[in-house]
KOLGU-4560 file (N, C-alpha, C; in nm, 3 decimals, padded with zeros to 5 digits):
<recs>
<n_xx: -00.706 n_yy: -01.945 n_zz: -00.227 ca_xx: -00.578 ca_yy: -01.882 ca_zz: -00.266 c_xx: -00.594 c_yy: -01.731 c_zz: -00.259 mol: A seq: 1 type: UNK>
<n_xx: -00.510 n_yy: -01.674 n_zz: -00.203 ca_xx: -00.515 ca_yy: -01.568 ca_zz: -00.155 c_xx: -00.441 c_yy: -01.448 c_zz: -00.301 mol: A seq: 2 type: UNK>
<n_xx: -00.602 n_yy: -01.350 n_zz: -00.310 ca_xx: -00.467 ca_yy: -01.292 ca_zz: -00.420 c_xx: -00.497 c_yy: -01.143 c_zz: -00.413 mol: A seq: 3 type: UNK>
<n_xx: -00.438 n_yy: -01.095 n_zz: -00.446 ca_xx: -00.410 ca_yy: -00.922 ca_zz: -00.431 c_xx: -00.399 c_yy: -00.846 c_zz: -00.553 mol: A seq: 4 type: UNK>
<n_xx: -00.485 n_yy: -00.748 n_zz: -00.585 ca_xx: -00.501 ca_yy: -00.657 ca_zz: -00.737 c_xx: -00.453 c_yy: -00.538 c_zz: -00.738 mol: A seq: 5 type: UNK>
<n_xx: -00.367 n_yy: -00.488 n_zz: -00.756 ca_xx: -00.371 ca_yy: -00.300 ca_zz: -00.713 c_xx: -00.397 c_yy: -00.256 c_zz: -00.857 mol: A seq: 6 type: UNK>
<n_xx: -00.471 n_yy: -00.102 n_zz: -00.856 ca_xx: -00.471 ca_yy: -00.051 ca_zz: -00.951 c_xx: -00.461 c_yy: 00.102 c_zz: -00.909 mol: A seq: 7 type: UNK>
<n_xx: -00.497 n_yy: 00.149 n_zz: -01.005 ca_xx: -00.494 ca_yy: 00.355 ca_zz: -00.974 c_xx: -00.356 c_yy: 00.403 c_zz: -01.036 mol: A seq: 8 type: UNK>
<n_xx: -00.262 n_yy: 00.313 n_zz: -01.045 ca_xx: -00.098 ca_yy: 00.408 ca_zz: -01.052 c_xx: -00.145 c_yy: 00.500 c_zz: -01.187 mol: A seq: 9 type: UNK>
<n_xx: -00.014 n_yy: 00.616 n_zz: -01.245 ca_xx: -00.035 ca_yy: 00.645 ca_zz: -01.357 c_xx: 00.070 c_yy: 00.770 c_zz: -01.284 mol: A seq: 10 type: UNK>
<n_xx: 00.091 n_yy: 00.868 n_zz: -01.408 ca_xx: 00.103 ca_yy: 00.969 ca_zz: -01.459 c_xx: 00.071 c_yy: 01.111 c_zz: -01.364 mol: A seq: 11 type: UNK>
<n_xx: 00.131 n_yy: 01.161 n_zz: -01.281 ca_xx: 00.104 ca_yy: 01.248 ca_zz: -01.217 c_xx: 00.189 c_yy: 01.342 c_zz: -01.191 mol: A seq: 12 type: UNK>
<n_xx: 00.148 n_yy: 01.529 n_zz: -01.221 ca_xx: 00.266 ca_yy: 01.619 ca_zz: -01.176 c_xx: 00.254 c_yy: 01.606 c_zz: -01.014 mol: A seq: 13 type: UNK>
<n_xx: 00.399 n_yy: 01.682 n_zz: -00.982 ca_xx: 00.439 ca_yy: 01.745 ca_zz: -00.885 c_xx: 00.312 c_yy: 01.786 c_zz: -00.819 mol: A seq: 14 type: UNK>
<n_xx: 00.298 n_yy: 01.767 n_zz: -00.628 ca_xx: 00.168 ca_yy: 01.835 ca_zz: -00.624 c_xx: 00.060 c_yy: 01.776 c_zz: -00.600 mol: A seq: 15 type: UNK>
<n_xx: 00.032 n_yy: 01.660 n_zz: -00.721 ca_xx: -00.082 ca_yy: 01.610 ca_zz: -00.734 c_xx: -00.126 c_yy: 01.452 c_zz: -00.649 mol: A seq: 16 type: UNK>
<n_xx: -00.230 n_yy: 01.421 n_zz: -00.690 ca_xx: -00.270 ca_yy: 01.317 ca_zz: -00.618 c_xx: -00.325 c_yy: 01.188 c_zz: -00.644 mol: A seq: 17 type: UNK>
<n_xx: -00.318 n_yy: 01.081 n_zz: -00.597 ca_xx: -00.332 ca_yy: 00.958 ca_zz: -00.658 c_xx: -00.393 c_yy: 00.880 c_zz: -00.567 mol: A seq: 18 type: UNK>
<n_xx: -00.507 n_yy: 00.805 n_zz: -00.609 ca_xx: -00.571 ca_yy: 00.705 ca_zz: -00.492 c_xx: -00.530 c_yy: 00.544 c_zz: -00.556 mol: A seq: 19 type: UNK>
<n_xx: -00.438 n_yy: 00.458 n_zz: -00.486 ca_xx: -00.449 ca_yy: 00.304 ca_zz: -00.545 c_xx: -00.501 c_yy: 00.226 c_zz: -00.456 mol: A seq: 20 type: UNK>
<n_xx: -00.557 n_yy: 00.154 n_zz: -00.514 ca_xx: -00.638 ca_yy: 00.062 ca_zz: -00.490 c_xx: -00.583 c_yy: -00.106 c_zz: -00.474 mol: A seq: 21 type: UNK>
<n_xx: -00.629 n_yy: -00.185 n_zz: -00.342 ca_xx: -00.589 ca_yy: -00.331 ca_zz: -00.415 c_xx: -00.691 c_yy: -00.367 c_zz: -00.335 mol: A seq: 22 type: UNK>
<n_xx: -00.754 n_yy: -00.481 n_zz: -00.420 ca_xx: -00.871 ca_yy: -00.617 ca_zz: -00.417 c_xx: -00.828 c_yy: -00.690 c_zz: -00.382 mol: A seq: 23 type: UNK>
<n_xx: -00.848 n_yy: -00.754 n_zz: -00.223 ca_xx: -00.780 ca_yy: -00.853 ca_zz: -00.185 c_xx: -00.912 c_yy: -00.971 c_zz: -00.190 mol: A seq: 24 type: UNK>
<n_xx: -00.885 n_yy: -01.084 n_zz: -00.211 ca_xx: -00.967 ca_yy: -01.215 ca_zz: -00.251 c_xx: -00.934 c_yy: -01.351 c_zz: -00.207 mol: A seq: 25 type: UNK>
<n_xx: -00.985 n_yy: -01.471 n_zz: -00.177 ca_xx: -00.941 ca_yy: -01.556 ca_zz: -00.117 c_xx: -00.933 c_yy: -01.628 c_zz: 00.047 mol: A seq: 26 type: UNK>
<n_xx: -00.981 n_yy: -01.500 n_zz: 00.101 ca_xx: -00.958 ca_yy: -01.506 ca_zz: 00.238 c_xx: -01.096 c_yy: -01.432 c_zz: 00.359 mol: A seq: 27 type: UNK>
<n_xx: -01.075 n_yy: -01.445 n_zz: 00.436 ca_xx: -01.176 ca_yy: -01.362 ca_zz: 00.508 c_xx: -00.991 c_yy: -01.277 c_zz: 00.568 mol: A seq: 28 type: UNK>
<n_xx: -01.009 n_yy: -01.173 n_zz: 00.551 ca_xx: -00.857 ca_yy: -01.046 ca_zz: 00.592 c_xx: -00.916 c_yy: -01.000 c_zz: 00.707 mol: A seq: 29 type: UNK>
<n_xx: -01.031 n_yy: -01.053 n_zz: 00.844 ca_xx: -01.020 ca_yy: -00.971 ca_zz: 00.936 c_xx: -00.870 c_yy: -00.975 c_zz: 01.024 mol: A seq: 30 type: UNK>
<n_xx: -00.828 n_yy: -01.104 n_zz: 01.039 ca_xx: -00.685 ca_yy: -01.101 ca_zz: 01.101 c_xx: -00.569 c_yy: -01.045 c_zz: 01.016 mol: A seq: 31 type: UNK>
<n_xx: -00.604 n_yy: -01.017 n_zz: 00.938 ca_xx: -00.480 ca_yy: -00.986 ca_zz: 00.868 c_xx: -00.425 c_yy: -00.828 c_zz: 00.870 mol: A seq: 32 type: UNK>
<n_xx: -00.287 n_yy: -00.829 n_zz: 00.865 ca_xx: -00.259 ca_yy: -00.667 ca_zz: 00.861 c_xx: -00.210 c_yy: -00.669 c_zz: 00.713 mol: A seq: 33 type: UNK>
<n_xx: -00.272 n_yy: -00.522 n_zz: 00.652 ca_xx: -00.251 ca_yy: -00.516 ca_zz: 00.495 c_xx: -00.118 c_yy: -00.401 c_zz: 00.460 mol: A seq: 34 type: UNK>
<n_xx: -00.071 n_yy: -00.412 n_zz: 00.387 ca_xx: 00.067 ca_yy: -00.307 ca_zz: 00.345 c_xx: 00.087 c_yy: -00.274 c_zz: 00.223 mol: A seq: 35 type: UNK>
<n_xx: 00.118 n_yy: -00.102 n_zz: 00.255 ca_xx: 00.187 ca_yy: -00.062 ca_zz: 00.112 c_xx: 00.347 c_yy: -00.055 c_zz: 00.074 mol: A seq: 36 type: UNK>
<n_xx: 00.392 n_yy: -00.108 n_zz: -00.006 ca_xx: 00.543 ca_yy: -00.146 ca_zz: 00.019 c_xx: 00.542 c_yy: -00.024 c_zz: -00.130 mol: A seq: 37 type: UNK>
<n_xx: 00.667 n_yy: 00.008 n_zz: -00.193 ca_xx: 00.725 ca_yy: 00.043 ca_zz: -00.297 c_xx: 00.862 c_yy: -00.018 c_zz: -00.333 mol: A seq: 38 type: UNK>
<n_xx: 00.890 n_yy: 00.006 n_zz: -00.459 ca_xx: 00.985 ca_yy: 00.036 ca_zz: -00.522 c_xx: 01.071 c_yy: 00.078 c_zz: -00.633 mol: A seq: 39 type: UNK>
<n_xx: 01.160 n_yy: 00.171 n_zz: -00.598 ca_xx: 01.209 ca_yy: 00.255 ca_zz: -00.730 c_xx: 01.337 c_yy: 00.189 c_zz: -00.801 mol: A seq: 40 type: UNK>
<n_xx: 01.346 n_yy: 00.236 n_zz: -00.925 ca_xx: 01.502 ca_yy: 00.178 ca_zz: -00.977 c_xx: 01.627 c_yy: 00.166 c_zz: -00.891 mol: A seq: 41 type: UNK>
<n_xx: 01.643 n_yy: 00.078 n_zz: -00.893 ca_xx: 01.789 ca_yy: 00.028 ca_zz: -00.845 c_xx: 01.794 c_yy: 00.071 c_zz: -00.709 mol: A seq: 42 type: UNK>
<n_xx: 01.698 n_yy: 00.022 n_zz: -00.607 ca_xx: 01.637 ca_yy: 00.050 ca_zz: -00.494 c_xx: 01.587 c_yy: -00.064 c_zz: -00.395 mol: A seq: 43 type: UNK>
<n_xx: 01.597 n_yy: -00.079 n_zz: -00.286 ca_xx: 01.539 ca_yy: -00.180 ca_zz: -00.232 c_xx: 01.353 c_yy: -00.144 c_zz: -00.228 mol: A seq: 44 type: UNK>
<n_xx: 01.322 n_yy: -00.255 n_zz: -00.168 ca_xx: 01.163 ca_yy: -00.282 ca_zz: -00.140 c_xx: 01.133 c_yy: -00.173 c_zz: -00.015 mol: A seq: 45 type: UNK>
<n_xx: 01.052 n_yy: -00.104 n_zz: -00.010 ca_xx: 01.052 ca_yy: -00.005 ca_zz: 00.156 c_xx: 00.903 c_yy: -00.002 c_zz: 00.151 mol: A seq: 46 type: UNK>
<n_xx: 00.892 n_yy: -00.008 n_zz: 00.317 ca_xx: 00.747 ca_yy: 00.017 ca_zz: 00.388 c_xx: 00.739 c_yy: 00.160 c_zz: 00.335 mol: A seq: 47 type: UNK>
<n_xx: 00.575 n_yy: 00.179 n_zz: 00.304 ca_xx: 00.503 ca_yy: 00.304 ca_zz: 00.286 c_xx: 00.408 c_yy: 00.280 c_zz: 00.431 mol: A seq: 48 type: UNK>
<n_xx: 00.314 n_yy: 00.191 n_zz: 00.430 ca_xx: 00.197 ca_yy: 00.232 ca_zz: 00.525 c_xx: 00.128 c_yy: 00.096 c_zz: 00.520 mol: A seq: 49 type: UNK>
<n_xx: 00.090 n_yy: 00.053 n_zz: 00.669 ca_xx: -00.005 ca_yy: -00.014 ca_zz: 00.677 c_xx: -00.131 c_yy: -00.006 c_zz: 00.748 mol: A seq: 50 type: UNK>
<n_xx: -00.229 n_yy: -00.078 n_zz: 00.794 ca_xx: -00.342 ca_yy: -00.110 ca_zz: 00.820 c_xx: -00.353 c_yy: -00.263 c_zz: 00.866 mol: A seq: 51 type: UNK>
<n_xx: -00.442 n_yy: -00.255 n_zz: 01.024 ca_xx: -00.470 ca_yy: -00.366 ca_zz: 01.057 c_xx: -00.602 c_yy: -00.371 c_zz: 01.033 mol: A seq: 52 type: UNK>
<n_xx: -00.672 n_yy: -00.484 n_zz: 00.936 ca_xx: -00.765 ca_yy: -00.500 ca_zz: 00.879 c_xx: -00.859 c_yy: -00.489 c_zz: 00.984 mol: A seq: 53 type: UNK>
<n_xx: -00.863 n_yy: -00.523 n_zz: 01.109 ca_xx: -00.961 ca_yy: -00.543 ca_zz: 01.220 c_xx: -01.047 c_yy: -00.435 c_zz: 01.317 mol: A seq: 54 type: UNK>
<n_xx: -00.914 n_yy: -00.400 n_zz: 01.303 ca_xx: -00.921 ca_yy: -00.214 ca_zz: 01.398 c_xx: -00.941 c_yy: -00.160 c_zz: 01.342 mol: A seq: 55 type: UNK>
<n_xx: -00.873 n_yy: -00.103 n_zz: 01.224 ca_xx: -00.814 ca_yy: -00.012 ca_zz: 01.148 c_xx: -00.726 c_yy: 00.071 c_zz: 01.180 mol: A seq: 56 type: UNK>
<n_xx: -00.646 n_yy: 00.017 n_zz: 01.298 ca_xx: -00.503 ca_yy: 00.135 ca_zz: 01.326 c_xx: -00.382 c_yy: 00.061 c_zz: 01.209 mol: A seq: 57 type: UNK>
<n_xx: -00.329 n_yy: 00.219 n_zz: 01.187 ca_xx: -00.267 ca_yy: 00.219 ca_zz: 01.091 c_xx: -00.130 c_yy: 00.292 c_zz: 01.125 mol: A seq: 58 type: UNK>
<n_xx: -00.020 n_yy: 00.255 n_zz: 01.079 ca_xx: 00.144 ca_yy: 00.297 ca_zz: 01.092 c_xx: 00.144 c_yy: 00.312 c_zz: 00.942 mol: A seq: 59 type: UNK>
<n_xx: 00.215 n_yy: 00.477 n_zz: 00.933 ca_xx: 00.294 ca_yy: 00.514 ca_zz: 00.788 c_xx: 00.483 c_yy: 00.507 c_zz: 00.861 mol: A seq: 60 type: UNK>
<n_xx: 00.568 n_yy: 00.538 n_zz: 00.712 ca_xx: 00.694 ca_yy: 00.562 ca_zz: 00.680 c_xx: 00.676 c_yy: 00.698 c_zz: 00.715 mol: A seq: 61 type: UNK>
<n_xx: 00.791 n_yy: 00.711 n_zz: 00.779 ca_xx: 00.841 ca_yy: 00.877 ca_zz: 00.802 c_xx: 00.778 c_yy: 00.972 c_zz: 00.674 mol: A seq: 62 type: UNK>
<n_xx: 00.874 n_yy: 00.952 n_zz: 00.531 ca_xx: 00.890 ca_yy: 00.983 ca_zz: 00.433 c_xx: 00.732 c_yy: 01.054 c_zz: 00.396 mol: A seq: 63 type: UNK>
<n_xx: 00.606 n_yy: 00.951 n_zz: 00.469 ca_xx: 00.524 ca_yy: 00.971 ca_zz: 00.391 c_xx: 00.393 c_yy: 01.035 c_zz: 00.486 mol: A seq: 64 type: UNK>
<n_xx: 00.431 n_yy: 01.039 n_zz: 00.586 ca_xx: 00.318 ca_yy: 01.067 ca_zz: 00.683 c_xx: 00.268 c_yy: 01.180 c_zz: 00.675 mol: A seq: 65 type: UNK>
<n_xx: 00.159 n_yy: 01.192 n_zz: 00.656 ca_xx: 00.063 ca_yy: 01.344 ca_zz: 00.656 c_xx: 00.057 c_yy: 01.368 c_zz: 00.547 mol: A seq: 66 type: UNK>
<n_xx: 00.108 n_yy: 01.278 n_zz: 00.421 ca_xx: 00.052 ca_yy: 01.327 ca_zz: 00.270 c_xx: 00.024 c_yy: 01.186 c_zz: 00.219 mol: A seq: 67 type: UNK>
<n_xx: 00.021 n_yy: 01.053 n_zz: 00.294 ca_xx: -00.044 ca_yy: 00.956 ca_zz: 00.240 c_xx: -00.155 c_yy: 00.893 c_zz: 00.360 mol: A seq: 68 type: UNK>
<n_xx: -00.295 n_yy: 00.811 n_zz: 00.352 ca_xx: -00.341 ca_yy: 00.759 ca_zz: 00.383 c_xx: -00.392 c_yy: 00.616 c_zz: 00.364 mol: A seq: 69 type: UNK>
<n_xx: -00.383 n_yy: 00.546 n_zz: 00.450 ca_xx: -00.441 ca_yy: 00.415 ca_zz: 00.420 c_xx: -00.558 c_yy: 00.389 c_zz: 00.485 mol: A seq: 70 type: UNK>
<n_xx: -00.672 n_yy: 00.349 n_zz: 00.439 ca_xx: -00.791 ca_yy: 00.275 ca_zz: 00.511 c_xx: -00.819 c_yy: 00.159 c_zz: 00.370 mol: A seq: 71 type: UNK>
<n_xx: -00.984 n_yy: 00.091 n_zz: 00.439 ca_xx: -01.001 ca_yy: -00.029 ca_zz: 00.383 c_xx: -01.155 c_yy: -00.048 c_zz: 00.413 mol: A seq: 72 type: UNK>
<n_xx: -01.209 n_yy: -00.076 n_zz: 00.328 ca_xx: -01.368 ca_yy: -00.067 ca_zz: 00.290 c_xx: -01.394 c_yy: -00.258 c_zz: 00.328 mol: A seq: 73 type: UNK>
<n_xx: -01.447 n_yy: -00.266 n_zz: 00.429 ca_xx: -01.439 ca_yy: -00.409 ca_zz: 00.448 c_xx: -01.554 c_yy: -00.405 c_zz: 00.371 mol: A seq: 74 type: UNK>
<n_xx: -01.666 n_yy: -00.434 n_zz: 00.329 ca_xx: -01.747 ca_yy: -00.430 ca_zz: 00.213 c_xx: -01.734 c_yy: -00.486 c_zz: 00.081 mol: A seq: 75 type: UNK>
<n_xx: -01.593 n_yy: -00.364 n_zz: 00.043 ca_xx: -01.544 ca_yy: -00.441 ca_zz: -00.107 c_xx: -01.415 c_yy: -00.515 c_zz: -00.098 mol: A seq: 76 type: UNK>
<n_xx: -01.384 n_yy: -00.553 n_zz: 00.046 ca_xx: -01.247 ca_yy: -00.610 ca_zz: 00.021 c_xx: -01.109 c_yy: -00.534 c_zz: -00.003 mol: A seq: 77 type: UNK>
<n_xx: -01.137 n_yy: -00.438 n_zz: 00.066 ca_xx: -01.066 ca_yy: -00.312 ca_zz: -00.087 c_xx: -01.002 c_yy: -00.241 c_zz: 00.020 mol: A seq: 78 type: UNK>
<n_xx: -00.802 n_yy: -00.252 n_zz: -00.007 ca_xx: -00.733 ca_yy: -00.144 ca_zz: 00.076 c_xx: -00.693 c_yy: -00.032 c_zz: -00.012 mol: A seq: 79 type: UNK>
<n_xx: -00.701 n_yy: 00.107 n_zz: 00.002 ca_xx: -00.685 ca_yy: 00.189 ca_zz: -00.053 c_xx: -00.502 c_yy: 00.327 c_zz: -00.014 mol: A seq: 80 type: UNK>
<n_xx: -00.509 n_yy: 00.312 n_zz: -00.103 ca_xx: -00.339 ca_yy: 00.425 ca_zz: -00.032 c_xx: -00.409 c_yy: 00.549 c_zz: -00.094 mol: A seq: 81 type: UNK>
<n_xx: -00.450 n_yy: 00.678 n_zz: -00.012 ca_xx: -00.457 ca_yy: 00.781 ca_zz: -00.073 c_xx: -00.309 c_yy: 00.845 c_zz: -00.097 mol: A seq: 82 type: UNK>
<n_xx: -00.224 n_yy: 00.934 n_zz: -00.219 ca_xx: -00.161 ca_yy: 01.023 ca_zz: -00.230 c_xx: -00.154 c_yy: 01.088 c_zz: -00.234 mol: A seq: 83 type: UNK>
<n_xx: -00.142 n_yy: 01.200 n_zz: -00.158 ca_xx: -00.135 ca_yy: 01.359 ca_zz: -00.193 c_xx: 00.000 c_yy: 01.405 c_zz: -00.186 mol: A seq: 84 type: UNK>
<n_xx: 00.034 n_yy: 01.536 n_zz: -00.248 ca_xx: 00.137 ca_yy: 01.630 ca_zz: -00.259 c_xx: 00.252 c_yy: 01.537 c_zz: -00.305 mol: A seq: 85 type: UNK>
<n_xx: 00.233 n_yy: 01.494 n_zz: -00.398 ca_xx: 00.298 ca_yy: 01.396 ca_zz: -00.494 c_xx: 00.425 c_yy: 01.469 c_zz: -00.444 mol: A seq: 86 type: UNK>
<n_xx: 00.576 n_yy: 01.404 n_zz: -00.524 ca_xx: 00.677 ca_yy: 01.405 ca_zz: -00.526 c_xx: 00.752 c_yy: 01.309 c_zz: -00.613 mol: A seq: 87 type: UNK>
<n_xx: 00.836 n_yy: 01.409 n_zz: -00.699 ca_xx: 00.898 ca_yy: 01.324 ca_zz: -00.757 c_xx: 01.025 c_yy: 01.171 c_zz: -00.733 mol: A seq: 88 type: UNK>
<n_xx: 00.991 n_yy: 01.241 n_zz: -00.587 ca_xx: 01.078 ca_yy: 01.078 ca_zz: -00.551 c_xx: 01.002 c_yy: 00.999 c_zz: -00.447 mol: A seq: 89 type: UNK>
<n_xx: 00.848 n_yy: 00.993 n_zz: -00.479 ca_xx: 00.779 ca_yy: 00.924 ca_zz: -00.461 c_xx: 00.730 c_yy: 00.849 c_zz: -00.603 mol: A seq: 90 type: UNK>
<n_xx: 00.819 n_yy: 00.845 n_zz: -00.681 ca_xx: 00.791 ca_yy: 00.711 ca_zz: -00.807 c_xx: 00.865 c_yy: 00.621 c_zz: -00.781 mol: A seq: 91 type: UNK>
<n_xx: 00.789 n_yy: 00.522 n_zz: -00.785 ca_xx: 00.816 ca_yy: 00.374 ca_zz: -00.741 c_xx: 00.687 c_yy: 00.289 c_zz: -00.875 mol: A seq: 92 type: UNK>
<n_xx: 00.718 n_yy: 00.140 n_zz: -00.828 ca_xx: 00.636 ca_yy: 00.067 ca_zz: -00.828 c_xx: 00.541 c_yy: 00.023 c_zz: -00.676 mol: A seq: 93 type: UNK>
<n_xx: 00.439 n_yy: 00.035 n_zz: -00.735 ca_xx: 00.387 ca_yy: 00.017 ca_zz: -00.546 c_xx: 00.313 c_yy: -00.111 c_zz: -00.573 mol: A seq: 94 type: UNK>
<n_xx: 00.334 n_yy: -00.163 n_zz: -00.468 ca_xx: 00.270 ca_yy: -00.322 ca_zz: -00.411 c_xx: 00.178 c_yy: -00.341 c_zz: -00.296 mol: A seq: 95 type: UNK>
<n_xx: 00.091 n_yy: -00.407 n_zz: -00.314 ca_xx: -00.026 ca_yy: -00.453 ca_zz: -00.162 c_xx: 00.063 c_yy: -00.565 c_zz: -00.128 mol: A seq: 96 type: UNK>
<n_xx: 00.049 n_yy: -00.587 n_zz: 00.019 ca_xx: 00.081 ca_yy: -00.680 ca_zz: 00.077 c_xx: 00.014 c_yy: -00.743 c_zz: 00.200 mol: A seq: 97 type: UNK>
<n_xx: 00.006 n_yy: -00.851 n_zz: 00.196 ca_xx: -00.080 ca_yy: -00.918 ca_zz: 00.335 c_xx: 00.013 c_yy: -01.019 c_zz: 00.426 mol: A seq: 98 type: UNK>
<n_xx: -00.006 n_yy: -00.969 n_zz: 00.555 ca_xx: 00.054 ca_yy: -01.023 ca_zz: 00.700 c_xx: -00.045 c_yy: -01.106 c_zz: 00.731 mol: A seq: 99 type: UNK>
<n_xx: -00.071 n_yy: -01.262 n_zz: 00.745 ca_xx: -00.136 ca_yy: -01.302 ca_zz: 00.781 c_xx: -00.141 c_yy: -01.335 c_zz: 00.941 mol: A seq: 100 type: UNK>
<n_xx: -00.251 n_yy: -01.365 n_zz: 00.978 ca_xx: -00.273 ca_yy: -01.334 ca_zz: 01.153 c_xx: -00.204 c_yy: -01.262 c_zz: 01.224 mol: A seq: 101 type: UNK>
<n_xx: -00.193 n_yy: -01.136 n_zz: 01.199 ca_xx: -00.108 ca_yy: -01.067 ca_zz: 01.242 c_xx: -00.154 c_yy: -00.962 c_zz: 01.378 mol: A seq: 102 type: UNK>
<n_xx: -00.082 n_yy: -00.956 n_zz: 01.451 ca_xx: -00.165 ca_yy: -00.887 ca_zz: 01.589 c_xx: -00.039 c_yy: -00.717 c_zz: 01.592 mol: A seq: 103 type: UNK>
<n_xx: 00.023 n_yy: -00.754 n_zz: 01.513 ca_xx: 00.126 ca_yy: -00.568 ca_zz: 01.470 c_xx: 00.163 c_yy: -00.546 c_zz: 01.381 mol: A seq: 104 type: UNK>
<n_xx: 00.147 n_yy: -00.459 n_zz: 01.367 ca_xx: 00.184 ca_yy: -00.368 ca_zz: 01.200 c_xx: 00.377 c_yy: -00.398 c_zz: 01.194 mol: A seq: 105 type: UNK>
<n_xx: 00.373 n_yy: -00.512 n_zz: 01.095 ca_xx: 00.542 ca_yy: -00.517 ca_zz: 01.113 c_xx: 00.571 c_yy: -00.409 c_zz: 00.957 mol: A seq: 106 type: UNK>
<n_xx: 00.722 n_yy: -00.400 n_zz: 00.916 ca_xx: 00.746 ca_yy: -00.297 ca_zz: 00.832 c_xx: 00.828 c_yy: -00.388 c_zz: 00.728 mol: A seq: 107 type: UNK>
<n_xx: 00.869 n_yy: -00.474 n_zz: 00.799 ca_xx: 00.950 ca_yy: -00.593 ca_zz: 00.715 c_xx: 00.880 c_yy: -00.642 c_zz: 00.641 mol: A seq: 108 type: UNK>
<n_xx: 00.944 n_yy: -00.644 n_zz: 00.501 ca_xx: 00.872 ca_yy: -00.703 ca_zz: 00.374 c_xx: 00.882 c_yy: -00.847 c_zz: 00.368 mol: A seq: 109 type: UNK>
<n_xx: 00.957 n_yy: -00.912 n_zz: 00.464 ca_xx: 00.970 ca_yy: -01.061 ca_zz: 00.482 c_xx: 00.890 c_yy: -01.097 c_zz: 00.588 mol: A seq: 110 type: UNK>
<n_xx: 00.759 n_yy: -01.050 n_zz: 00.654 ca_xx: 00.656 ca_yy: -01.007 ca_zz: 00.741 c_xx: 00.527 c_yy: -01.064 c_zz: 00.644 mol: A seq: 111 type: UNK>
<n_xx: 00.557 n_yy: -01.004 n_zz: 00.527 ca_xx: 00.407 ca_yy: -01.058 ca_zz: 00.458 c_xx: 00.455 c_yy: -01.150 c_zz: 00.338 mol: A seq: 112 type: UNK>
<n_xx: 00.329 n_yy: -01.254 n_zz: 00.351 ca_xx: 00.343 ca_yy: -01.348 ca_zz: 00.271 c_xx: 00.272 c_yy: -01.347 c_zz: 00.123 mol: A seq: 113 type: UNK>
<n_xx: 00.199 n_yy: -01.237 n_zz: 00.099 ca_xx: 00.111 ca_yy: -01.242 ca_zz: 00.007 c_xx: 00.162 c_yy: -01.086 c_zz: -00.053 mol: A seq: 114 type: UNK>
<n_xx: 00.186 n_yy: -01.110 n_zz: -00.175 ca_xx: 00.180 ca_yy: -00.978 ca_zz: -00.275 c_xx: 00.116 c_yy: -00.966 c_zz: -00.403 mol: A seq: 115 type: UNK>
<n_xx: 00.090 n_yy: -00.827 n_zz: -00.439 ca_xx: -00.031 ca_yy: -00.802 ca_zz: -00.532 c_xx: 00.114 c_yy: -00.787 c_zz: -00.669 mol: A seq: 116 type: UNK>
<n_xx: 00.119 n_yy: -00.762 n_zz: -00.774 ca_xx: 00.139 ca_yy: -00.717 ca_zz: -00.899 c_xx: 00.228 c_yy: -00.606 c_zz: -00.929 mol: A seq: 117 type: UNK>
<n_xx: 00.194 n_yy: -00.544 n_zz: -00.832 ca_xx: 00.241 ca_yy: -00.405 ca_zz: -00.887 c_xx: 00.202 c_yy: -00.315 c_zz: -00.940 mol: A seq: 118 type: UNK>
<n_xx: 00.178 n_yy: -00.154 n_zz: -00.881 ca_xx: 00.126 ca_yy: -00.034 ca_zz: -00.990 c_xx: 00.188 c_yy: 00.052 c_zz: -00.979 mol: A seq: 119 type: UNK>
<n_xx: 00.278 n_yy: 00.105 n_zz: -01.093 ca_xx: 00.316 ca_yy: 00.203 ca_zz: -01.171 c_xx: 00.302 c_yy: 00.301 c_zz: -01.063 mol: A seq: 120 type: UNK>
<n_xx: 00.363 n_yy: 00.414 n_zz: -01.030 ca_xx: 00.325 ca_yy: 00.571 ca_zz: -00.983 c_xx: 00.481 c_yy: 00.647 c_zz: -01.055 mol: A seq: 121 type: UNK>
<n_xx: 00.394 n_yy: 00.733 n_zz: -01.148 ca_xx: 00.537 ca_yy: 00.789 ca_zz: -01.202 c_xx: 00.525 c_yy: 00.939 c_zz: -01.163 mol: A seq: 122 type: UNK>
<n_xx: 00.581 n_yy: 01.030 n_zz: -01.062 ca_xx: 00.569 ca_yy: 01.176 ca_zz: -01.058 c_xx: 00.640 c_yy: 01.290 c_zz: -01.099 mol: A seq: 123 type: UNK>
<n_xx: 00.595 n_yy: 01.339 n_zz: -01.202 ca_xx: 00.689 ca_yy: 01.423 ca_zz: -01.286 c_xx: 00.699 c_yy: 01.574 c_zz: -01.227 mol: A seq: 124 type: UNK>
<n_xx: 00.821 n_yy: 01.616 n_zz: -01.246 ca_xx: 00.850 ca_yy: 01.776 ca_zz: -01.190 c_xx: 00.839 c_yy: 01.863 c_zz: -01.249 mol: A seq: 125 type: UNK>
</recs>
């Protein structure tokens, strides 16, 4: 059973920076493409950034390119979203997500079948 952990969210000014984390378990994820989805109040679900577990080529969101990163430590299992130059309308709830056998980075949240929990990112101004 395939399951997904994120952690790291929290408390951050304007500016600043945030690394989250999710533990993916259950699976061998070389086929798989992994995703960061969000979402804010009274907001739909939206692509941030993914990663194809195999390669490691990776597609971001407009919104976010050149101040977020994604890679993945095949080692610990572990996909990571770096944040930088926070923004306050970059608070959301953020989610891991897994595309299974996936050969392209899709953006559609009805694309992956597996989601993590949810972590908090709140950015204050």
């Amino acid at each position: 059973q395939v399951q997904l952990v994120e952690s790291g969210g929290g408390l951050v000014q304007a500016g600043g920076s945030l690394r989250l984390s999710c533990a993916a378990s259950g699976r061998t994820f070389s086929s798989y493409v992994m995703g960061w989805f969000r979402q804010a109040p009274g907001k739909e679900r939206e692509f941030v950034a993914a990663i194809r577990w195999s390669v490691g080529s990776t597609y971001y969101a407009e919104s976010v390119k050149g101040r977020f990163t994604i890679s993945r430590d095949n080692a610990k299992n572990t996909v990571y979203l770096q944040m930088d130059s926070l923004t306050p309308e970059d608070t959301a709830i953020y989610y891991c997500a897994a595309d299974r056998g996936a050969s392209l980075i899709k953006t559609q949240k009805n694309a992956y079948e597996y989601w993590g929990q949810g972590t908090q990112v709140t950015v204050s101004s």
